[in-house]
C-alpha positions in Angstrom: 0.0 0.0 0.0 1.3 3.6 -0.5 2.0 5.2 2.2 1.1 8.5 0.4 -2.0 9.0 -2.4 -2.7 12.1 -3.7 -5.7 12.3 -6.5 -7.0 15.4 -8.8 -5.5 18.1 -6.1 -6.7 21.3 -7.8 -6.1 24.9 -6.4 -6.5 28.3 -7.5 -5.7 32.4 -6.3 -8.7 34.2 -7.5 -9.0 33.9 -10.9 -5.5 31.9 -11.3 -5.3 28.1 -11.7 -2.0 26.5 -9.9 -2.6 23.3 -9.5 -4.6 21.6 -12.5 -5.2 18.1 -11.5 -2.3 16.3 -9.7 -2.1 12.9 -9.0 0.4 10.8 -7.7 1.6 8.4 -5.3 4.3 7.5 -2.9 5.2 4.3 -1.3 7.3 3.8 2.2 11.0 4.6 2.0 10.6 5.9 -1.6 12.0 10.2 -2.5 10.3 11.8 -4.6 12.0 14.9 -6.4 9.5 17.6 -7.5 11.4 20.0 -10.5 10.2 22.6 -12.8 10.7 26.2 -13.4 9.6 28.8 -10.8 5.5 29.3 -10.8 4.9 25.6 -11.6 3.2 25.0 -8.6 5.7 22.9 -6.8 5.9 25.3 -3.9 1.7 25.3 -3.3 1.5 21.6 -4.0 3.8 21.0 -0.7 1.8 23.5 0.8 -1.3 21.8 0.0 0.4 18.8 1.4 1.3 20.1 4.8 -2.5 21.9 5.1 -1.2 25.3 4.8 -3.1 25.8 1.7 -6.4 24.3 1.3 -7.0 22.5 -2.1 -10.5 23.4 -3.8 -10.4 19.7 -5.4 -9.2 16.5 -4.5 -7.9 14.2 -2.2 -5.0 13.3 0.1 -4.7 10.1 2.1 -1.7 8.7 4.1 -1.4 4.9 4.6 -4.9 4.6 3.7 -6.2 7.5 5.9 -8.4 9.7 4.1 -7.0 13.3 5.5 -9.1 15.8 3.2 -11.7 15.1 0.2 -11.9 18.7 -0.9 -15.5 17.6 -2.3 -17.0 16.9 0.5 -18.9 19.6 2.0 -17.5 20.1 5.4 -14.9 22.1 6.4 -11.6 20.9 7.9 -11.8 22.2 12.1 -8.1 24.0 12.8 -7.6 20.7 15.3 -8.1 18.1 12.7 -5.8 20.4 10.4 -3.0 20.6 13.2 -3.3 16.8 13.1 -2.9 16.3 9.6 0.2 18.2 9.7 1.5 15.6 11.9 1.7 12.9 9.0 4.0 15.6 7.0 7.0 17.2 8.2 8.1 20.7 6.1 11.5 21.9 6.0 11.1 25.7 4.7 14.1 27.3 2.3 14.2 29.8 5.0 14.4 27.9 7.6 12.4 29.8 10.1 14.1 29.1 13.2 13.2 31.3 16.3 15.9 33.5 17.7 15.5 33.7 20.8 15.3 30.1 21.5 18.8 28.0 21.0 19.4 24.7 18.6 18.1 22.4 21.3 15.2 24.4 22.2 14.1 25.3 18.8 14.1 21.6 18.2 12.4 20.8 21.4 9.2 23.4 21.1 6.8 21.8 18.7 7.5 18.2 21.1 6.9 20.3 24.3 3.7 22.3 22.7 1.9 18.6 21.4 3.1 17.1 24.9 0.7 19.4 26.8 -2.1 17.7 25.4 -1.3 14.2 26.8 -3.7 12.7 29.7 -0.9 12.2 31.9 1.0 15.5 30.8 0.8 17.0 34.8 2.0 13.9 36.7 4.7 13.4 34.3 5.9 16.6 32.7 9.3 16.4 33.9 10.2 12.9 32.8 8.3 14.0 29.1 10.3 17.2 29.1 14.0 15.0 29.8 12.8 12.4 27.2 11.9 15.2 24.6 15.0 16.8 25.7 17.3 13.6 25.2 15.9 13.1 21.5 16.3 16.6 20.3 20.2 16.1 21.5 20.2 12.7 19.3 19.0 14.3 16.1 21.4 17.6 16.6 24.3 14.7 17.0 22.6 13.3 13.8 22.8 16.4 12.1 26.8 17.1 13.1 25.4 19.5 15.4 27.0 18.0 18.8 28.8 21.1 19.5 26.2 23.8 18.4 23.3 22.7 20.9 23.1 25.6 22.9 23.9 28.0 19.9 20.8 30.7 18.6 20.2 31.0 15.3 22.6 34.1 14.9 25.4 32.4 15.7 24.7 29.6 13.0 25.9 29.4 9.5 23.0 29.0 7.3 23.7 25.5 6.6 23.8 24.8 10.5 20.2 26.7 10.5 18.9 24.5 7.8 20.2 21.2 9.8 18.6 22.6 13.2 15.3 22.9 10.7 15.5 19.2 9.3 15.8 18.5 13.2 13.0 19.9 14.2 10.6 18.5 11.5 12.4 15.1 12.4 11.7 15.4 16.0 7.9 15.1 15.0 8.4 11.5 13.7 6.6 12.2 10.6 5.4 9.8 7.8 6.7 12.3 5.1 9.3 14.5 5.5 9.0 17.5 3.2 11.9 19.7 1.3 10.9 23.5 0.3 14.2 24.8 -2.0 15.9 23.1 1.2 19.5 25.2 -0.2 18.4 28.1 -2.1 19.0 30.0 0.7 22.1 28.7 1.1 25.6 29.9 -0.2 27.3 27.3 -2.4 30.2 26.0 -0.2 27.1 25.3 2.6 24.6 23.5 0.0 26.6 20.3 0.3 26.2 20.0 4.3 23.0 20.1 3.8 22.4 17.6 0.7 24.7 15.4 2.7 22.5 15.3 5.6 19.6 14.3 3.0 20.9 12.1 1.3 21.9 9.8 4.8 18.5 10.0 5.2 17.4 8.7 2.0 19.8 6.1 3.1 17.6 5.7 6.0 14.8 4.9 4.0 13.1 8.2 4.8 10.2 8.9 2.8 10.5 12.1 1.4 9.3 14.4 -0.8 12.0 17.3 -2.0 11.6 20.2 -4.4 14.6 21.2 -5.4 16.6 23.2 -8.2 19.6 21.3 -7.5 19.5 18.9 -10.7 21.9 16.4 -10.1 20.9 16.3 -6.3 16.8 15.1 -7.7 18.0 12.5 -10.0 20.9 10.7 -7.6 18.9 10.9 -4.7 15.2 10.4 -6.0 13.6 6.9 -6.6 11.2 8.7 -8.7 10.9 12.8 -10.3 7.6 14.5 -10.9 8.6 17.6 -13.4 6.0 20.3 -13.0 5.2 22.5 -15.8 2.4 25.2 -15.6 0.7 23.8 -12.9 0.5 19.9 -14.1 2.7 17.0 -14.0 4.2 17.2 -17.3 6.4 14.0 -16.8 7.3 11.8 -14.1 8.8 8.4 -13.5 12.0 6.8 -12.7 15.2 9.6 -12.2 17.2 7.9 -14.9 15.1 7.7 -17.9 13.2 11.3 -17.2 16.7 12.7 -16.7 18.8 10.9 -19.8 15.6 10.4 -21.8 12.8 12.2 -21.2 9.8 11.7 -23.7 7.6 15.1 -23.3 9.6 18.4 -25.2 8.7 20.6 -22.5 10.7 18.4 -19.9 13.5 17.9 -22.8 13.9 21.8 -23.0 14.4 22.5 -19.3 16.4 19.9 -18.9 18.6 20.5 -21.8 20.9 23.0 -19.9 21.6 20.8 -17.2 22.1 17.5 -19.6 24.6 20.1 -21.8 26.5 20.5 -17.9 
């Protein structure tokens, strides 16, 4: 079963269509690599994704759960949307990271925040708080961010932000983790600390879902790429063939730059 289905996702700004019917699926462990030039629609269909857009058609279901049928009449309450978002973990380009909480406790905030609302939250806060505690330090070591714990934002590099970021969306245990541009932010010399840290979790076998400009990074790292082109999926299918031999003439022409590199 895919762990992720997403059927006719449509979605529009006034009197401008986005998204034009998107459809596609994901199965457990897989990466998906979302590319296409800027005002595709990749951006709004992660959005869309991690409920911070609302789609006017379609539907989303993860591992079989049927999280929003944009048909249906009734609206989506803000506490069943705060617990779709669980399924999906977003990594923005900018990381948005607040400064005046350190690496650790930027990581630990959203944990703390969901942990008030367990039944045995007030007889057990403390020992909750340590074990939230002890698995934000885990992930910051995973990240090669051992030494930078206690750090705030402004005295990160940007790549150090971005790794604090991924942290954070990991420390929600999400089915999907989510890329936005995760280095386009990024200088060059710090985009590789950061595509390294990715690409030890595709390793992992972490599903994940990444839109990305950085070509090479999509089709080494994906087990399957969507291209986007005016709001549809123009292609998609395995990395290798849609890279080295891509059928539509739209794909072939904004690829052709990167094949020519």
């Amino acid at each position: 079963m895919a762990i992720l289905e997403v059927e006719h996702i449509k979605k529009s700004f006034e009197h401008t269509e986005v998204l034009k019917d998107i459809s596609f699926s994901l199965e457990e462990g897989q990466v998906l690599s979302i590319i296409g030039s800027s005002g595709s629609g990749k951006t709004t269909l992660l959005r869309c994704l991690n409920f911070l857009e609302t789609p006017d058609e379609g539907v989303i279901r993860v591992r079989g759960e049927e999280l929003l049928d944009a048909g249906k009449a009734t609206t989506l309450t803000e506490k069943a949307i705060r617990k779709n978002r669980l399924h999906f973990g977003l990594v923005f380009q900018s990381f948005n990271l607040f400064p005046q909480y350190t690496a650790k406790e930027n990581v630990m905030l959203a944990r703390k925040l969901q942990a008030k609302e367990l039944p045995d939250f007030k007889t057990r806060k403390k020992e909750i708080y340590e074990e939230i505690e002890k698995e934000a330090e885990k992930l910051l070591v995973q990240m090669g961010l051992s030494e930078r714990m206690n750090n705030y934002p402004h005295q990160l590099s940007g790549g150090q932000c971005q790794r604090v970021a991924i942290a954070r969306a990991l420390a929600m245990k999400p089915d999907i983790l989510c890329f936005d541009e995760p280095t386009s932010a990024l200088d060059p010399e710090l985009t590789g600390e950061v595509l390294k840290v990715i690409r030890e979790l595709a390793d992992q076998n972490t599903t994940m879902i990444i839109v990305t400009h950085e070509m090479a990074f999509a089709r080494d790292v994906a087990s399957q790429v969507i291209f986007m082109d005016d709001g549809r999926i123009a292609e998609s299918g395995d990395p290798q063939e849609v890279f080295n031999h891509p059928k539509e003439e739209r794909t072939k022409q904004f690829l052709a730059r990167f094949n020519e590199g």
